[in-house]
C-alpha angles and dihedrals in degrees: 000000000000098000133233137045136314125200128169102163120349107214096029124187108279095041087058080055096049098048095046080054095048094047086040087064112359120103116257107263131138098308112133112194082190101055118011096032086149105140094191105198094174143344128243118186107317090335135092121222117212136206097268096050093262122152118225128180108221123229093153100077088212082289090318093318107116105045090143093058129294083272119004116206095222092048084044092058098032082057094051086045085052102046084059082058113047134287102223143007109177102257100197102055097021119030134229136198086234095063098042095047084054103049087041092049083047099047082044102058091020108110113264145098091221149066113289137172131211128225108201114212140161105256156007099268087046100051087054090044082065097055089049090057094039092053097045087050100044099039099027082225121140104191132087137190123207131163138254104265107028127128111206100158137288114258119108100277101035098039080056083068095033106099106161097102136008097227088069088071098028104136096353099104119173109056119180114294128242112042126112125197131231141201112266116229089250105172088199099044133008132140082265094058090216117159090247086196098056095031108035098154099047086055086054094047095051091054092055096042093056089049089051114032095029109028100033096034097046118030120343122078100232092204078053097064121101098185152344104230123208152154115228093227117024095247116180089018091060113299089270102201100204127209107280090240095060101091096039083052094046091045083064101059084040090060088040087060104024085238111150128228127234116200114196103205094172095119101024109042136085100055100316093130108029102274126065097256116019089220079076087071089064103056093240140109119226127210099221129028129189129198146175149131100049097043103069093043092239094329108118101247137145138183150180129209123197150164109286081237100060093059130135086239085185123092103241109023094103129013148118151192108245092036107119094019114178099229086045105052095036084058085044099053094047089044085059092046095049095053095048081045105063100310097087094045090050092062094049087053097050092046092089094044091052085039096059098034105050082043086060098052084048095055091049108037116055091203080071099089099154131022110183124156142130131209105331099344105091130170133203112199115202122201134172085219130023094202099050088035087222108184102251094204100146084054096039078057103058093048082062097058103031087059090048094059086049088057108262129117120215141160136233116214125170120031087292114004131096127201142212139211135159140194107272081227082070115112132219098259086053096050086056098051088051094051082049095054093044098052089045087056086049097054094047094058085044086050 
């Protein structure tokens, strides 16, 4: 397969018509005709192929999804196996070996020197849904921290700890009650205006000071907090890579008040970043971990992983129909299998490559205010000034479009930044085209 993209028109034809007929009958959501007017029809390789026959490198990972490839060959074959068995047995009344084999192989890689035990779900938000529920029941707390920044989902109880835009809780006063938000340890920008790069202690400092000499002296009840939740890297509000000291620091105010942490690794985990969970990257442990996306390989699953401990214990409190589903649980377990077999170690190999290259286009391009990233999860922050550190959003999304009619799909994420994020099947030459394509796309917005 000749590599690289193809585009003749983009968007061609029958993807204008597609798109008139999605926004025509399809409820109102994220989709952008002006900026994201892909209409993917299949996947070859790395590359969508859309309606109109055009060929797309993809940096956008289906929104962190298909980490394993767009469509993985062994997934692929576990799912037709499966589909001679049988596609769903109701996991949470009957039982079945899938789900079983799944929740022992997570409690098995999952962080932790200790027992744990695994929900399985549908989703992100319900897998965070989940933790909520498990850390009110095991502790009898009622409060939650979360941080400025953070996506977490957007029902009603995850979207209350969810802070990264104003439109997620637009007319959908009230929220759930009891939670508090934080500032995020965010090197680049953060109330204290600290160079988190230069000064990552004193960031940290400032955080912990705030929870402690702010939250619990002045109006939370620190013996009434359930849990801090937090991503491990800020994922839809700008792939915040935080100082590598915070969550031990923050580990340390969780055992002085016997409050738990919850870890989403929705985004992050499954091999994003190099390791199998990007809490990995921080040095602690966490009591509750949700996942999602990336780990069914484009099948819809969630989970959440905990301490034994923590656990329902009754019969009722927490359950669900599709959790456990066959299909689910069969992708899940060969997703696992392919990063420990080459995936993980391809992202760790390609690191250096999306290190020096985005710091050249830094040190080139003064729209570029901020480049963070680990493993494969890079961001690209755009700003009209680097010394006022004003959002370029408008910028940020013209790069978008100009790469997407060279053939590369990306994703914005935060008010000026765009990520990128690749499949961990991608190879080193394609990495490069798609660098190419992307700096292209930046000289033409700076003109």
């Amino acid at each position: 397969m000749v590599k690289g993209p193809q585009v003749k028109e983009i968007p061609g034809p029958k993807a204008r018509e597609i798109i008139e007929k999605h926004h025509k009958y399809m409820a109102t959501t994220t989709n952008d005709p002006n900026e994201y007017f892909l209409v993917i029809e299949r996947t070859e390789g790395n590359y969508w192929i859309d309606v109109d026959g055009n060929r797309i490198l993809d940096f956008s990972s289906g929104i962190g999804v298909l980490n394993a490839g767009l469509r993985n060959p062994r997934v692929v074959e576990a799912l037709k196996e499966q589909l001679d068995k049988v596609i769903h047995a109701a996991g949470t009344d009957y039982y079945n070996p899938y789900q079983v084999a799944l929740a022992e192989k997570l409690d098995s890689i999952a962080p932790g020197d200790f027992e744990k035990k695994t929900f399985l779900s549908n989703s992100g938000t319900e897998a965070n849904e989940a933790a909520l529920k498990i850390a009110k029941w095991s502790t009898q707390r009622k409060l939650f921290i979360a941080f400025i920044g953070a996506f977490h989902g957007r029902t009603h109880g995850t979207m209350s700890l969810t802070a990264s835009k104003p439109v997620h809780r637009s007319r959908m006063f009230p929220t759930m009650p009891g939670v508090e938000h934080v500032p995020y340890p965010n090197p680049y920008r953060n109330p204290w205006h600290i160079d988190g790069y230069e000064e990552p202690d004193e960031l940290v400092n400032r955080v912990i000071e705030y929870i402690e000499d702010y939250l619990f002296d002045h109006y939370v009840p620190p013996e009434e907090v359930a849990a801090f939740v937090a991503e491990p890297i800020q994922g839809e509000g700008g792939y915040i890579v935080p100082p590598k000291n915070f969550f031990k620091e923050l580990k340390k105010v969780a055992d002085k008040h016997g409050i738990l942490i919850i870890d989403d690794e929705v985004q992050m985990g499954m091999g994003r970043t190099g390791k199998m969970f990007a809490i990995e990257h921080f040095g602690i442990a966490p009591d509750i971990i949700s996942l999602a996306k990336a780990l069914g390989g484009g099948v819809p699953i969630g989970a959440t992983i905990f301490r034994k401990d923590l656990d329902f214990g009754v019969p009722g409190v927490h359950s669900n129909t599709y959790g456990g589903n066959a299909l689910a649980c069969v992708a899940a377990l060969t997703v696992i299998d392919e990063l420990e077999n080459g995936l993980l170690e391809n992202a760790k190999k390609l690191e250096p490559l999306f290190k020096e290259r985005l710091q050249e286009m830094y040190d080139k391009y003064e729209i570029i205010g901020d480049v963070r990233g680990l493993g494969l999860a890079w961001a690209i922050e755009f700003v009209k000034d680097r010394k006022t550190k004003e959002y370029a959003s408008k910028e940020r999304n013209q790069v978008v479009v100009e790469a997407l009619k060279r053939g590369l799909a990306t994703l914005g994420c935060g008010k000026s930044a765009l990520r990128l994020i690749p499949p961990l099947t991608i190879d080193e030459e394609e990495a490069k085209i798609g660098l190419d394509i992307l700096e292209e796309a930046i000289k033409t917005v700076v003109g």
